[in-house]
C-alpha positions in Angstrom: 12.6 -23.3 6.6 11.5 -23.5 10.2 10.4 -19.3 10.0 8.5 -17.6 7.5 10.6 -16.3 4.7 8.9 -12.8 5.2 9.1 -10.4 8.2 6.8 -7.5 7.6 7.6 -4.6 10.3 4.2 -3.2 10.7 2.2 -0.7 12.6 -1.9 -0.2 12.3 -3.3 3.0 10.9 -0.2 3.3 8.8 1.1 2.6 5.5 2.5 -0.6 6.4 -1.7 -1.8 5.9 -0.8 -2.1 2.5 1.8 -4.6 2.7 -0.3 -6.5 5.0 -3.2 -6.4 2.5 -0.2 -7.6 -0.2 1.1 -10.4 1.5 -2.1 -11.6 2.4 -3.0 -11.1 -1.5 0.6 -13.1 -2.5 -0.4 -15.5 0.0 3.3 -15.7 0.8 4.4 -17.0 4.3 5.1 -13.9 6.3 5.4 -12.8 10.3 4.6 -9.4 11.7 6.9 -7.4 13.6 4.4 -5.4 15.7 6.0 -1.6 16.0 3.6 0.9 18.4 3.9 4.2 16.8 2.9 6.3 19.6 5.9 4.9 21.9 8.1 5.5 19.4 9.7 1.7 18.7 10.3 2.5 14.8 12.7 4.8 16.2 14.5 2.7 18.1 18.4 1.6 16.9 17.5 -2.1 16.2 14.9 -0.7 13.8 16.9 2.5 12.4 19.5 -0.6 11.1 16.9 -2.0 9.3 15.1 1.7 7.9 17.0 4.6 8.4 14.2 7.0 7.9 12.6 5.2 11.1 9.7 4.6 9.3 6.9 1.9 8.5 6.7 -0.4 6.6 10.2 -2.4 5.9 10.4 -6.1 4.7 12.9 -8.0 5.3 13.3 -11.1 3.2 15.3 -13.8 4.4 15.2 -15.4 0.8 14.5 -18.9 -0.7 15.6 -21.9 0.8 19.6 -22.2 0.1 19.3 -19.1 -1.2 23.7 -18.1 -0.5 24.6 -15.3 1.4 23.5 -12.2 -0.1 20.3 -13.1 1.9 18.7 -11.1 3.8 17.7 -8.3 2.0 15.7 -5.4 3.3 13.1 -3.6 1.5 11.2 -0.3 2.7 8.8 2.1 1.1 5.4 0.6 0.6 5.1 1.6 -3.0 8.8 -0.7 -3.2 7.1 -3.3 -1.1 4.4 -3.1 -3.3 6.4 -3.7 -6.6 8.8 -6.6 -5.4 6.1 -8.7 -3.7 4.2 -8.8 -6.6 6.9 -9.7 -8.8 6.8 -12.7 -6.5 3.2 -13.5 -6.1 3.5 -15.9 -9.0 -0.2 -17.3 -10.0 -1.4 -14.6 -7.5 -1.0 -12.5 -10.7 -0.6 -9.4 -8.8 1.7 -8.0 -11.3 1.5 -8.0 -14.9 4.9 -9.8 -16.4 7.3 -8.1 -18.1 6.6 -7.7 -21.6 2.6 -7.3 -20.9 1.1 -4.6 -22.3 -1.0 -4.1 -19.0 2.6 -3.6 -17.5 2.1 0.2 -18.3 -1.0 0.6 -16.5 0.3 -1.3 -14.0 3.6 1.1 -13.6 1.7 4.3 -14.2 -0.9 3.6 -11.5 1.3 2.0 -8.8 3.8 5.1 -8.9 1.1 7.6 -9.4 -0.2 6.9 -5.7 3.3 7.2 -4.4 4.2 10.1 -6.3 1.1 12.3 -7.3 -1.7 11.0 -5.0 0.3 11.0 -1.6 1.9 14.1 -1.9 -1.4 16.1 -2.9 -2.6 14.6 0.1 -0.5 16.1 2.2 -0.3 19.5 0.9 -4.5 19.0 1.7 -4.0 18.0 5.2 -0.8 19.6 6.4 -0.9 22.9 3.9 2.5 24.3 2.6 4.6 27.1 4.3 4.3 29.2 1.2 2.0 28.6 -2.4 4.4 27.4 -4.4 5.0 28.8 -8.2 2.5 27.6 -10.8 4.3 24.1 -12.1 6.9 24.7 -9.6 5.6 20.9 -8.1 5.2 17.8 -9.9 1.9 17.1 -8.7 -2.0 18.9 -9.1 -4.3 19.7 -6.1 -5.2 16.6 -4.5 -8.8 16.8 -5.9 -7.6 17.1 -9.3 -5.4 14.0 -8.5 -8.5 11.9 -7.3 -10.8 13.1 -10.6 -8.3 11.5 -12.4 -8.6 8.1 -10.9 -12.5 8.3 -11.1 -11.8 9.2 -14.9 -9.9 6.4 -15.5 -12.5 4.0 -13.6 -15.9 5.6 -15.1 -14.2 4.9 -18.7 -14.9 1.5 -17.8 -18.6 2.3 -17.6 -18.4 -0.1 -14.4 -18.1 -3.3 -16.5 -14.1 -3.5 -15.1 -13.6 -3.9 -11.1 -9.9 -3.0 -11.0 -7.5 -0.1 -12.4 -6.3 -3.3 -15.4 -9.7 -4.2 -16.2 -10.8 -8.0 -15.1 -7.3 -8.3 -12.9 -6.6 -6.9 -9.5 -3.2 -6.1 -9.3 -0.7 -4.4 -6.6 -1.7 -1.2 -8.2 -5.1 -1.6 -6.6 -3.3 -2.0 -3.3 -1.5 1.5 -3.9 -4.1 3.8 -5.5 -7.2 1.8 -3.5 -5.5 1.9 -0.1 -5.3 5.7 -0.5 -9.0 6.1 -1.9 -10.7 4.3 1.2 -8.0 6.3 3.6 -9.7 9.6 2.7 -13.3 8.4 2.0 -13.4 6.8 5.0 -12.2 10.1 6.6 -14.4 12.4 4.3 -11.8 14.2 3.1 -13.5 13.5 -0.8 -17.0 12.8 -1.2 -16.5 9.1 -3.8 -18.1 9.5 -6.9 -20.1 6.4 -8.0 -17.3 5.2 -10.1 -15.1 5.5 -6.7 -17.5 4.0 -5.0 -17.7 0.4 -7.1 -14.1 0.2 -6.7 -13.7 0.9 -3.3 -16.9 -1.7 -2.9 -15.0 -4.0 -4.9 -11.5 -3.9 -3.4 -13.5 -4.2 0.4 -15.1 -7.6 -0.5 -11.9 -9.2 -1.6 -11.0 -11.9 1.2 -7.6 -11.0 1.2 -8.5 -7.4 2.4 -11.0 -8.7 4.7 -8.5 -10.6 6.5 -5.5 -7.9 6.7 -8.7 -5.9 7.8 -9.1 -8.2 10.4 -6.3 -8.6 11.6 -4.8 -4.7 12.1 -8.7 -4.7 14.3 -7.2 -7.3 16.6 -4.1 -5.8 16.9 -5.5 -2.4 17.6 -8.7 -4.2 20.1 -5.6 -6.0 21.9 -3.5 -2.5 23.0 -6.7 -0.7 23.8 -7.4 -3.6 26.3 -3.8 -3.6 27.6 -4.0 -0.4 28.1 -7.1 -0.3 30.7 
């Protein structure tokens, strides 16, 4: 295959870091699509074909090699990126196999960011029109959302890195990303149980690298831009 099976549309400061950090975890051959947020490109037709909401990320897969013609397929929401990449990592092991017990965790966590974590987050930042009704949400007070997550971490007493124990997984990806987000922004203050993980998920080389690279992205447009 003379390309990269993998095309990650991809913008810095976004979601879309996640995916990076992924496929830099699967170690999966991939190109970036480079999308600039403030001049509006994921809004664009060519992209709205690929994601309708017009947003960030979106994977395209162009499949194995002889793969028929079902192929390409097209895969958005991170926390969807997140599950089908890692059912593809193979000895990356970044997804518990089906029939695991740690499968459950695995589940739980990785939707948990996407469905309780991220939303709680926004009602934080953005605030609601109007308070809803008590239970009227599926989701608690984004405080309440992060004390769980430090629960389930200072159980481990510290001995355990990761959300499964011993193994980092594409949970991590999910409830980590959005841990250093808001830490790094102060919006929580990380408990010492937050604070190992967060330690531990930034000296993986993986993340080091998609680190690096969404810094040379973003160096390279403020130096256009002058």
């Amino acid at each position: 295959m003379s390309e990269p099976r993998f095309l990650l549309h991809y913008a810095p400061w976004s979601r879309a870091q996640r995916a990076l950090w992924l496929l830099e975890e699967a170690r999966l051959p991939y190109a970036l699509v480079e999308h600039d947020l403030q001049k509006g490109t994921h809004k664009r037709a060519e992209y709205l074909g690929l994601n309708p909401d017009g947003k960030v990320p979106a994977l395209v897969d162009r499949g194995p090699e002889g793969g028929g013609g079902k192929w390409p397929v097209v895969v958005t929401e991170s926390a969807a990126i997140c599950l089908y990449v890692a059912d593809l990592s193979g000895d990356a092991y970044l997804a518990p196999p089906v029939g695991s017990p740690d499968r459950a965790a695995y589940m739980t966590w990785l939707v948990y960011a996407a469905s309780v974590l991220e939303p709680a987050f926004a009602d934080m930042v953005y605030g609601r029109a109007e308070t809803p009704r008590p239970g009227s949400i599926g989701w608690p007070p984004f405080a309440e959302a992060v004390e769980r997550c430090g629960q389930a971490l200072e159980q481990r007493g510290g001995e355990a890195p990761y959300l499964l124990g011993e193994r980092f997984s594409a949970a991590d990806i999910m409830v980590g990303g959005m841990l250093g987000w808001v830490v790094a922004w102060n919006k929580i203050e990380a408990t010492p149980a937050i604070r190992r993980y967060l330690d531990a998920l930034n000296a993986r080389p993986a993340h080091q690298r998609a680190e690096a690279k969404q810094a040379e992205i973003i160096a390279a447009r403020q130096a256009a831009a002058q």
